[in-house]
C-alpha positions, -999 to +999 in steps of 0.1 A: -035+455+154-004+434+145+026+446+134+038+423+101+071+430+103+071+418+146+053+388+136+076+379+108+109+379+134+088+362+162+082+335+138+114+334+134+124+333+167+098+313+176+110+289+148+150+290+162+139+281+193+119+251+179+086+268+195+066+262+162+049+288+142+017+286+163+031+321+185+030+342+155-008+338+160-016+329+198+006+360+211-017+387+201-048+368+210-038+363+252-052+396+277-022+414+292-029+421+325+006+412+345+039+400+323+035+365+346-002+359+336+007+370+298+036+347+297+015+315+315-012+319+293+012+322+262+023+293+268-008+275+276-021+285+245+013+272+225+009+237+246-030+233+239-018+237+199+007+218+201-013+189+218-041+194+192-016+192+160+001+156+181-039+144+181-044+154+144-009+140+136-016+106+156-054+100+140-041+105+106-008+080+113-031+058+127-048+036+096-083+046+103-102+038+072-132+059+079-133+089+111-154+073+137-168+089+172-194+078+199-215+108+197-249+090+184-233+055+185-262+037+199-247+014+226-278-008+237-269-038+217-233-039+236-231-068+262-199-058+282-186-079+306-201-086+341-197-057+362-177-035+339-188-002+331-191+010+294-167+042+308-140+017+312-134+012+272-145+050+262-122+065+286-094+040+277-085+027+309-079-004+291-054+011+276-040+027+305-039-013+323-030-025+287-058-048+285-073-064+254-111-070+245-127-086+215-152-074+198-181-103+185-212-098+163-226-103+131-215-078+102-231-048+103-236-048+142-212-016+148-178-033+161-157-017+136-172+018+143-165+011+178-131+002+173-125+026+157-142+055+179-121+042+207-088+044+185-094+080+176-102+087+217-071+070+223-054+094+204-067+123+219-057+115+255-022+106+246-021+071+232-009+065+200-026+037+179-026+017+150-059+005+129-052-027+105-074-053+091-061-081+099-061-094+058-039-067+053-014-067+081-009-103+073+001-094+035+021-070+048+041-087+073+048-111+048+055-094+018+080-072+040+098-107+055+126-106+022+129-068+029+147-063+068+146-031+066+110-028+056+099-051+079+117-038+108+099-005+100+067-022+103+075-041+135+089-004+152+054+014+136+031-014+158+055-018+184+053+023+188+015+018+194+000+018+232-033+005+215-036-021+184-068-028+166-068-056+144-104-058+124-121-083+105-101-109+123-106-142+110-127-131+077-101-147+057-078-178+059-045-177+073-016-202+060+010-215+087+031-185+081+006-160+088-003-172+115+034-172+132+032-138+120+003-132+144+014-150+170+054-129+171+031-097+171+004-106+197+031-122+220+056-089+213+025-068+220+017-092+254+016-069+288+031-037+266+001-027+247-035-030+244-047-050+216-086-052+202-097-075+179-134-074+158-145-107+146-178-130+136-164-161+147-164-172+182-131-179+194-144-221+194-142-218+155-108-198+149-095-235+144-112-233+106-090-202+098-059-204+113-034-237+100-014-241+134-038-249+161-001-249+186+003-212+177-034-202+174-031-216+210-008-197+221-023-163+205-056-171+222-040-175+260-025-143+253-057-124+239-076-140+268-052-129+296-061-095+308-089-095+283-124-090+276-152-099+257-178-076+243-207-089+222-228-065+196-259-082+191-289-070+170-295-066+135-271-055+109-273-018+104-267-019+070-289-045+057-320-026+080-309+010+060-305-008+031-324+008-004-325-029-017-359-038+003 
């Protein structure tokens, strides 16, 4: 049994000493058997809560619309590239080489629940990430361009990122100024982070959305340079489930 009165002052200490509050419950949980063991596993516990709030903290902060995982994702529609091994992506060792990949299907094919499933495993082993669609960051980026402030924020939120998922990229037109937009971040993001895109359109046809063929040029070499290709073929999953048949 607990005294209240010795877990309201170790909080305390705990809480002067920048430990968190996490000791006023781990402490009476670890076996004494020798002060050295008590102390290690103390602290284990305190660093295994601490890593599981910077996980919680990071998934959150990330942009995820919806929480995604691999458990049950069926992956035998995935083409991955010749001789790479599906480990490589859900271990994030692309991250790790900061390496990009691309994500092509139809809708409905399960690239934005893979995306996503790999953003919130990025998380988890130490790699923080940001989730946009790539509608959205656009607007963003350009509504903050009269603001410096604000849109130095933004550049230091993606910049912060080891791993940058853009989705729906391409579902929408993008004027000339979007598109330089795309092409600052992508080249900023060039051999410092890793950087996956999910998109219908083969990269043949990004000419029909993007105005600046120089720049969407130049965002291309840098997508394809340490990157990959992944296809997700099959039927869409939501027009096979769907009630309206």
């Amino acid at each position: 049994m607990t005294n209240p009165s010795m877990d309201a002052d170790i909080l305390r200490l705990a809480t002067n000493l920048r430990m968190g509050s996490a000791i006023a419950e781990l402490y009476s949980k670890i076996p004494f058997t020798d002060p050295a063991s008590y102390v290690h596993g103390l602290l284990q516990a305190l660093w295994d809560a601490r890593i599981k709030e910077r996980v919680l903290r990071w998934q959150q902060q990330a942009g995820f619309e919806q929480k995604k995982t691999l458990e049950n994702y069926t992956t035998d529609h995935l083409e991955l590239p010749k001789g790479m091994a599906l480990s490589w992506f859900t271990e994030c060792h692309f991250v790790e080489q900061k390496q990009n990949f691309i994500l092509l299907g139809n809708p409905g094919t399960g690239k934005t629940h893979f995306a996503t499933a790999l953003g919130m495993e990025a998380c988890s082993r130490g790699y923080k990430t940001c989730f946009w669609r790539m509608a959205r960051l656009v607007n963003e980026l350009t509504a903050s361009q009269d603001d410096k402030s604000a849109y130095n924020a933004l550049r230091r939120r993606l910049n912060d990122a080891s791993l940058l998922i853009i989705d729906e990229w391409g579902y929408l037109p993008t004027n000339v100024n979007g598109t330089r937009l795309l092409f600052e971040l992508i080249s900023d993001s060039y051999e410092k982070r890793s950087v996956v895109i999910t998109t219908n359109l083969p990269m043949a046809e990004w000419n029909r959305i993007f105005c600046d063929e120089r720049l969407l040029f130049a965002i291309m070499d840098r997508l394809i340079h340490h990157g990959y290709l992944i296809k997700h073929t099959g039927d869409s999953y939501r027009l096979s489930h769907s009630l309206m048949r």
